[in-house]
Legacy VTK file of the C-alpha trace (Angstrom):
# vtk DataFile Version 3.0
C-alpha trace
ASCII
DATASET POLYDATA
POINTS 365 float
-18.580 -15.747 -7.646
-17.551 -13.141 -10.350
-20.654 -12.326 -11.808
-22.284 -11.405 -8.320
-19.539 -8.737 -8.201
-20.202 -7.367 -11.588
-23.601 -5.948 -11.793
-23.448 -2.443 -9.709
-24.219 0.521 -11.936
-24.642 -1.929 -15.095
-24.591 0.428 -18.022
-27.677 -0.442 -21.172
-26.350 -3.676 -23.360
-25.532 -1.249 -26.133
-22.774 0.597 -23.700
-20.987 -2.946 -22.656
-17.718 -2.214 -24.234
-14.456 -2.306 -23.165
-13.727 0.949 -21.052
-10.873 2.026 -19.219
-10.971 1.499 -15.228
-10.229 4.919 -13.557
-9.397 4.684 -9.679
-9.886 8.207 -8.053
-8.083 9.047 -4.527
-7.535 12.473 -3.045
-3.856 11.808 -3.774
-3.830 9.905 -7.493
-5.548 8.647 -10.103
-4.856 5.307 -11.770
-6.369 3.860 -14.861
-5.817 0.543 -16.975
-7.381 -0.789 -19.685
-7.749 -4.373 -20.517
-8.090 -6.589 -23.788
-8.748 -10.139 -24.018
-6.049 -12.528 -24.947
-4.982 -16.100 -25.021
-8.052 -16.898 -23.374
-7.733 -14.357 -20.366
-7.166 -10.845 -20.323
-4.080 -8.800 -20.798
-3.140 -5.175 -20.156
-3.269 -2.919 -22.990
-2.402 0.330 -21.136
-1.643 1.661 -17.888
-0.341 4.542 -16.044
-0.783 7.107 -12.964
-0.710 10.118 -11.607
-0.506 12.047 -8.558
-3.147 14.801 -7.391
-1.376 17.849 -5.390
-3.064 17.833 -2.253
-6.554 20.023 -2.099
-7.748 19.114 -5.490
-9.524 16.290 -4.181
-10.045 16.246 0.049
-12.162 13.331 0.790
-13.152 12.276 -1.586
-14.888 15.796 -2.498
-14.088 17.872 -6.054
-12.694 20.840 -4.523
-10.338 22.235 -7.180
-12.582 21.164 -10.407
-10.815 22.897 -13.081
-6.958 21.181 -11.996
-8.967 18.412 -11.593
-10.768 18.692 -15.322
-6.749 19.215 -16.331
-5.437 15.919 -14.912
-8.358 13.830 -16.657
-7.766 15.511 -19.866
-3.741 14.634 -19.623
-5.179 10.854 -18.604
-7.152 11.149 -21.578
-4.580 12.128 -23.948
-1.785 9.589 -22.619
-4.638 6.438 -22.732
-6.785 7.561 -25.543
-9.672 6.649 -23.331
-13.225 7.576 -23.930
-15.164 5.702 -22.510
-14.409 5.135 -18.452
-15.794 2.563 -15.353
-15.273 5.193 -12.631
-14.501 4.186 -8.678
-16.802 6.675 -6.586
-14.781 7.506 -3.049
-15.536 4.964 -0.732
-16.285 6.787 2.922
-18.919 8.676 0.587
-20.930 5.282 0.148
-23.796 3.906 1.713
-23.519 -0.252 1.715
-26.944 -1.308 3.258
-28.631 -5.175 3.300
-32.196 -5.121 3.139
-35.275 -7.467 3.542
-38.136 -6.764 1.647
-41.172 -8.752 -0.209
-40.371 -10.536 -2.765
-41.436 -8.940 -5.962
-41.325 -9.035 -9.659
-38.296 -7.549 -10.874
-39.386 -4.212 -12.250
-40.761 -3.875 -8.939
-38.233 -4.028 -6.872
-36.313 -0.539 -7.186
-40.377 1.317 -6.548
-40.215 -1.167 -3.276
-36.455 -0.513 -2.308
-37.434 3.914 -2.568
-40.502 3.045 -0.363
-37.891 1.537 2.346
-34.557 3.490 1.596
-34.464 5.971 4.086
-34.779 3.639 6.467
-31.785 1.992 6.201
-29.536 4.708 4.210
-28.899 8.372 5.807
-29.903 9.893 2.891
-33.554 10.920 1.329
-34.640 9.443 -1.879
-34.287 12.402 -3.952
-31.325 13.024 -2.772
-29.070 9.694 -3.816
-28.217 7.845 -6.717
-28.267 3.940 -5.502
-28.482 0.844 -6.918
-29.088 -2.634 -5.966
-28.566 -6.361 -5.934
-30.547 -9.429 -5.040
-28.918 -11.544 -2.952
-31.085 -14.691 -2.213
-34.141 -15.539 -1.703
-35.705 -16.777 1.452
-38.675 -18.137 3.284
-40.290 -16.802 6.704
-41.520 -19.176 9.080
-44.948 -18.545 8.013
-44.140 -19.205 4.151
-44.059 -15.736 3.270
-41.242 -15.045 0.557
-39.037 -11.668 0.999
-35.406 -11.202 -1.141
-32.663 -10.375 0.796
-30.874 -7.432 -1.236
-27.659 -5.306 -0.983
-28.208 -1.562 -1.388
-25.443 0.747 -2.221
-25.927 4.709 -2.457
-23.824 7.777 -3.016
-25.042 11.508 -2.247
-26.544 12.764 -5.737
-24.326 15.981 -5.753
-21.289 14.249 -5.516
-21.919 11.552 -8.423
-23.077 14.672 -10.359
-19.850 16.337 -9.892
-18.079 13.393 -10.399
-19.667 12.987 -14.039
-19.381 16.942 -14.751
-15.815 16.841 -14.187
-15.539 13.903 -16.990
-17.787 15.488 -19.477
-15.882 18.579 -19.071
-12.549 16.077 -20.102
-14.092 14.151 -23.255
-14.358 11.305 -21.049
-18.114 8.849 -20.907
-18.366 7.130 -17.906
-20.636 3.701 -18.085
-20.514 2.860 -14.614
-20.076 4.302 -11.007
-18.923 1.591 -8.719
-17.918 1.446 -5.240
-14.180 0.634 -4.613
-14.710 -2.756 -2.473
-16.382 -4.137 -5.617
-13.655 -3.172 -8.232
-10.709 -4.652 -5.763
-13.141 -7.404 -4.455
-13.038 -8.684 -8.098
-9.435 -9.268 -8.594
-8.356 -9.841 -5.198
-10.606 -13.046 -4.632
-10.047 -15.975 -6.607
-12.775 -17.244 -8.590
-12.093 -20.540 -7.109
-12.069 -19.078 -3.617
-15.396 -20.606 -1.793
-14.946 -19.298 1.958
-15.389 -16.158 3.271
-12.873 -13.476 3.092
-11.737 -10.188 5.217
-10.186 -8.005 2.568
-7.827 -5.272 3.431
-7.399 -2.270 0.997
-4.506 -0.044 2.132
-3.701 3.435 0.777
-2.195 5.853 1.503
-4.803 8.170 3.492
-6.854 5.036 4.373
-8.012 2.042 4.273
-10.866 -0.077 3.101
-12.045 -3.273 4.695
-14.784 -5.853 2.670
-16.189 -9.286 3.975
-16.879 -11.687 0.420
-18.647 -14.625 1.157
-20.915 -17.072 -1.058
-19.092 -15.034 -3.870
-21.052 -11.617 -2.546
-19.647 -8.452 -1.220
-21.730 -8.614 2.052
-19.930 -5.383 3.885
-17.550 -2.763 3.507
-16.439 0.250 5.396
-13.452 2.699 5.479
-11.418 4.175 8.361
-9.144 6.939 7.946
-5.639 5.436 8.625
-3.442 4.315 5.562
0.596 4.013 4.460
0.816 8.134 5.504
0.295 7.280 8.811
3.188 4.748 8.986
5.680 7.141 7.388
4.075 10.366 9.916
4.890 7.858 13.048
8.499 7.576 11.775
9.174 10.724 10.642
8.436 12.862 13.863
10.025 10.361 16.419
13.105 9.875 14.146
13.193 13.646 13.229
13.551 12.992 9.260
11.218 14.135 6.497
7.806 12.554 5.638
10.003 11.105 2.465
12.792 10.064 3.937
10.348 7.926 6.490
8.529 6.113 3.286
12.580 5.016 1.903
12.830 3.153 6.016
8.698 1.990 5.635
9.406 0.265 2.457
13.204 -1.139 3.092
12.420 -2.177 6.892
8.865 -2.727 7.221
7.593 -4.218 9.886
10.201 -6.688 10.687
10.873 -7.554 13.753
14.770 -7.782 14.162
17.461 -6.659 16.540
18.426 -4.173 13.530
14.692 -2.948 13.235
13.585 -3.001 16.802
13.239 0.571 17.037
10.972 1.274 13.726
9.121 -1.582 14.589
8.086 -0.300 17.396
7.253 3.109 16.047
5.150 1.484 13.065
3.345 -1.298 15.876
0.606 1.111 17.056
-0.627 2.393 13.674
-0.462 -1.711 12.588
-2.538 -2.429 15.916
-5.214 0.376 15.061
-5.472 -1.810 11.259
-5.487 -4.681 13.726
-8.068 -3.641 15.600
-10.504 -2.737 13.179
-9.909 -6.021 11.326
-10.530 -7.891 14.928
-13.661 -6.350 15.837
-15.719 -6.628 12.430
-15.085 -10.555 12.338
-15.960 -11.033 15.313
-19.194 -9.292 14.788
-19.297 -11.325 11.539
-18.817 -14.324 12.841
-20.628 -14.032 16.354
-23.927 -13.353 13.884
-23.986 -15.912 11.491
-27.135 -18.531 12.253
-26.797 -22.246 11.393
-29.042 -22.131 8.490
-27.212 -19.000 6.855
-25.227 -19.914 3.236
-22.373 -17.411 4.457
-19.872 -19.156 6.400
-17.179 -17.577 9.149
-14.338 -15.765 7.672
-11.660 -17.835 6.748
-8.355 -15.969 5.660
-7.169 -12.016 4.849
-6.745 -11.038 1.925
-4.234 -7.897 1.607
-4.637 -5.672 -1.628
-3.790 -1.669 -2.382
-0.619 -0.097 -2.855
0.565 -0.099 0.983
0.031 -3.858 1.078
3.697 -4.739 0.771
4.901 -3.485 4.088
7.228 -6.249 5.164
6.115 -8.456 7.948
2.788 -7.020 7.654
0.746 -9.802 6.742
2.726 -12.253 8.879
1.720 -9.773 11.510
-2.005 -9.949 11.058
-1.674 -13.885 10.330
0.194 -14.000 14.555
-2.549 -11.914 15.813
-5.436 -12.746 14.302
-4.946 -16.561 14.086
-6.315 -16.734 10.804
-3.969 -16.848 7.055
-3.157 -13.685 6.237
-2.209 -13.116 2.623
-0.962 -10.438 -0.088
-3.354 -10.790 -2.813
-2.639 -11.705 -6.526
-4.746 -8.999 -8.873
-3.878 -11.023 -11.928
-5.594 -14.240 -10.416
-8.849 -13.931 -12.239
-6.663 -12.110 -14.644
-4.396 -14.171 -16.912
-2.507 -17.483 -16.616
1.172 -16.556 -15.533
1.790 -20.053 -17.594
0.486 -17.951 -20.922
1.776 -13.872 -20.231
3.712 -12.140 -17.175
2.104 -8.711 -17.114
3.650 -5.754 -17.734
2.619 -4.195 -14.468
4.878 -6.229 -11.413
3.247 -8.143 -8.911
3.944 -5.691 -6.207
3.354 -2.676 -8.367
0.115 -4.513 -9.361
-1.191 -4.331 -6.119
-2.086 -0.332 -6.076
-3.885 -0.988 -9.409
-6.680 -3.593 -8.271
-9.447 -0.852 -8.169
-8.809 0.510 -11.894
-8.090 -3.480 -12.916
-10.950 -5.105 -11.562
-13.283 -1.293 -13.365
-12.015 -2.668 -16.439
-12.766 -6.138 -15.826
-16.204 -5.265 -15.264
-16.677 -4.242 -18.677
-16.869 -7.850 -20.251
-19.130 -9.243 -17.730
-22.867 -8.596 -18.522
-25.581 -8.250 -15.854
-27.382 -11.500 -15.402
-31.208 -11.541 -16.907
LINES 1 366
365 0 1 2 3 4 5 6 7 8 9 10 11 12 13 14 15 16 17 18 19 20 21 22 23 24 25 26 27 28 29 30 31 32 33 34 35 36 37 38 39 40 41 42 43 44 45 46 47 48 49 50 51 52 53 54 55 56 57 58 59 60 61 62 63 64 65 66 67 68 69 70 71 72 73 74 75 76 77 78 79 80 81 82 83 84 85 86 87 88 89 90 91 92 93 94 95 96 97 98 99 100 101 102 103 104 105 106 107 108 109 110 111 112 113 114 115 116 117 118 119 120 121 122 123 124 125 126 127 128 129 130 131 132 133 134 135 136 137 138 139 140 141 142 143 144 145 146 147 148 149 150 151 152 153 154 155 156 157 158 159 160 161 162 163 164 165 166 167 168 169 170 171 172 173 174 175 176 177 178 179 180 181 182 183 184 185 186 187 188 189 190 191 192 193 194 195 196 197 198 199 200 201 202 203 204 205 206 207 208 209 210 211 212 213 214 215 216 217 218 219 220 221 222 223 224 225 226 227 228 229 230 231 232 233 234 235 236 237 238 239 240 241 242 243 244 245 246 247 248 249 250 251 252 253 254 255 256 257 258 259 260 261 262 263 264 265 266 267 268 269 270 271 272 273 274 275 276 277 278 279 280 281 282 283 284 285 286 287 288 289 290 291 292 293 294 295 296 297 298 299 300 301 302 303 304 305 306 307 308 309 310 311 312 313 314 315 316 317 318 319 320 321 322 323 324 325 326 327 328 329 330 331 332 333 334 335 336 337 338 339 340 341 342 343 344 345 346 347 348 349 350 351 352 353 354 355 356 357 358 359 360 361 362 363 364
């Protein structure tokens, strides 16, 4: 499964080095760099910090010199140069397509000829990539591949990679978020398909895995901020005085709790919801003869994935396992090294973890 998640934005052979994975919100930015050791990989530096709100407003550059500012201060504290960069995710275009099959230096002149159809943007306009997922037979014995696309507005990666230059800072790759945290959130072992749940703070980011591919992602605009907004305006207490209940209480439903619970239950539903609706239409369109198989479990991941009772929650309503993820899974042996970075700390770092994974996987030939 891992390699299939490694090969967006694959920099030349020369560039494969190890690089520090930078995860860019509106509200933070996270970075960790890995080395190998003992036979897996262990955390050489980490760290974080928060944006003041404006600088970054979805997912947009807005404030680029106090953004410039915070990279260089990133760059100082990890002595990074080189950088795998997360591009926002509700500024990405995730696309399967069917097309001939083709020789491989043919494909990206036959994806442009097709792109607009299936992406909102024009040709000249994006940077995109892609991936070949299988290849298949028609009825009539004609051959076509079966590809994912992904594409981000060309303005926006170019500010993006301004902004570093301006720091010191190379970046090899530009990656979508559902691939970094896909990486470390599914077991390489893991052979069903998986709904997995990224929860921030200003939203959150669902991805289907299955046959070790990231088949779909998409983002909605509800995340941990909207848990501590519901309790802070019917309990009449500060926005931080709501995150202290959020993270002591949770979502536990006790005669001592009742009351938050109830306040927290409809932005859980909306998550609920969302998670509902997209298996369904998963699994109401799979065909007999399709590898991918129905979804089998959710997996939680992202820094508002501890909420207490939350995943218990999902597991009631959904009727399917519902789990908190481990990011060191495809990590490290807990047997050989305990990381430095806690499990539940861990779980706001899979996007900048599974960046610098990426860096010592190279693209299949």
């Amino acid at each position: 499964m891992s390699k299939s998640l490694f090969d967006f934005f694959p920099p030349p052979d020369y560039l494969l080095m190890p690089a520090v994975g930078l995860d860019i919100s509106d509200r933070s930015i996270k970075f960790v760099e890995l080395e190998r050791k003992n036979g897996g990989f262990s955390i050489s530096k980490f760290g974080s910090r928060n944006l003041p709100q404006g600088i970054i407003e979805s997912g947009v550059i807005k404030q680029k010199e106090k953004f410039v500012d915070f990279l260089k201060s990133i760059k100082e504290e990890s002595g990074a140069k080189f950088i795998n960069v997360s591009l926002p995710e509700e500024k990405a275009f995730l696309s399967r397509i069917k097309i001939p099959a083709a020789k491989e230096e043919e494909l990206r002149g036959v994806l442009e000829f097709q792109f607009e159809e299936h992406i909102p943007l024009s040709v000249q306009d994006a940077v995109f990539d892609f991936e070949v997922i299988k290849k298949e037979k028609e009825e009539k014995g004609e051959e076509f591949l079966s590809a994912n696309i992904v594409a981000f507005p060309k303005n926006l990666v170019e500010s993006y990679r301004d902004a570093f230059e301006e720091a010191g800072l190379m970046p090899l790759a530009f990656e979508m978020e559902a691939y970094s945290f896909a990486r470390v959130a599914v077991p390489e072992e893991e052979k069903n398909s998986c709904f997995l749940v990224d929860i921030g703070k200003t939203r959150t980011t669902f991805a289907i895995v299955s046959g070790g591919v990231l088949q779909y992602a998409f983002t909605i605009e509800i995340g941990g901020d909207n848990f501590d907004a519901a309790l802070a305006k019917n309990l009449d207490i500060t926005q931080l005085k709501a995150e202290e209940i959020k993270k002591e209480k949770g979502l536990m439903r006790n005669k001592d709790n009742d009351k938050n619970f109830n306040l927290l239950l409809p932005v859980a539903s909306a998550i609920r919801d969302e998670i509902s609706k997209h298996i369904i239409f998963w699994n109401s369109h799979l065909k007999e003869e399709e590898t991918e198989k129905m979804i089998e479990k959710i997996i939680l991941c992202g820094g508002e994935a501890n909420l207490k009772g939350f995943s218990e929650y999902l597991s009631y309503e959904l009727k399917l396992p519902a789990e908190i993820s481990n990011p060191w899974a495809n990590i490290v042996s807990f047997e050989k090294e305990i990381p430095e970075l806690e499990l539940e700390e861990s779980l706001g770092y899979a996007v900048a973890i599974g960046l610098s994974l990426r860096s010592f996987y190279r693209k299949k030939k």
